[in-house]
C-alpha positions as semicolon CSV with decimal commas, in nm:
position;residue;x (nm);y (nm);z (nm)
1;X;-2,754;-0,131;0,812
2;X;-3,043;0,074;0,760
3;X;-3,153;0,318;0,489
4;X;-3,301;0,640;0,509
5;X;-3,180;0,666;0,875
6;X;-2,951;0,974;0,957
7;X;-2,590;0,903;1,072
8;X;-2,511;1,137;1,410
9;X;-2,161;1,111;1,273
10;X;-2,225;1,286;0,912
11;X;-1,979;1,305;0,634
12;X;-1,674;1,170;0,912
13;X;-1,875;0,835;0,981
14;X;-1,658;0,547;0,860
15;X;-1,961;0,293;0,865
16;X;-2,166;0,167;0,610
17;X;-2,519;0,205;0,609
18;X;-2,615;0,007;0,319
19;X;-2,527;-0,279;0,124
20;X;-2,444;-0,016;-0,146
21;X;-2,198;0,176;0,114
22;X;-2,032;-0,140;0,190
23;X;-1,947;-0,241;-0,143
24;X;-1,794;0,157;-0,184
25;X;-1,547;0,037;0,137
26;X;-1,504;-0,265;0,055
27;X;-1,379;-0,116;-0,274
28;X;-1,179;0,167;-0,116
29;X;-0,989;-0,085;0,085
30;X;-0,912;-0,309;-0,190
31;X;-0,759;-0,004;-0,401
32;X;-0,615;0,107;-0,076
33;X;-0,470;-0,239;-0,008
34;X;-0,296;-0,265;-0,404
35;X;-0,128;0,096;-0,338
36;X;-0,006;-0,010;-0,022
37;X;0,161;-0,338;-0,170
38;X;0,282;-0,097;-0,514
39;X;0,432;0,095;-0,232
40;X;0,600;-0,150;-0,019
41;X;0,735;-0,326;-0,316
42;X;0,877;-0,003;-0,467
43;X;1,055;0,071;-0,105
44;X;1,205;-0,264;-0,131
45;X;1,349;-0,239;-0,455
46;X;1,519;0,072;-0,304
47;X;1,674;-0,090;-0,032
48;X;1,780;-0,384;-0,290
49;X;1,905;-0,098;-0,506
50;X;2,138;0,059;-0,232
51;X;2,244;-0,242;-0,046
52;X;2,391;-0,337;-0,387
53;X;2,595;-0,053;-0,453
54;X;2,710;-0,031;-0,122
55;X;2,841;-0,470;-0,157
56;X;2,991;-0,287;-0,532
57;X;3,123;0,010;-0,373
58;X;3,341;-0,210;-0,084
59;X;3,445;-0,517;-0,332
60;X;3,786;-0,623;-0,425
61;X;3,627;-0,687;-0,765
62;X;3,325;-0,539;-0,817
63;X;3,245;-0,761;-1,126
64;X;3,178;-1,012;-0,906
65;X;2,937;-0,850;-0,725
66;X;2,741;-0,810;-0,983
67;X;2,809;-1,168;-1,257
């Protein structure tokens, strides 16, 4: 990582530079990493959600399903 050197790759470069730069990606990736996880855990609730109704939807009883 040096300073004041010019990057051939410009704007696109995903690399950082200095130890400031580094702390902006590792930053980005943490955010990245939480709205991922939100993400994957609101998909999954989904699936919960409609595997559910279908058990309710097919049951003899569906209070069972469901107590």
């Amino acid at each position: 990582m040096s300073k004041g050197v010019s990057c051939p790759y410009g704007e696109s470069c995903t690399e950082a530079h200095c130890e400031e730069e580094l702390e902006e990606w590792k930053e980005y990736f943490k955010q990245w990493r939480v709205k991922v996880q939100n993400e994957m855990d609101r998909w999954d609730d989904c699936q919960f959600a409609e595997k559910l109704m279908e058990k309710w939807m097919s049951a003899e009883d569906p209070e069972t399903v469901v107590s």
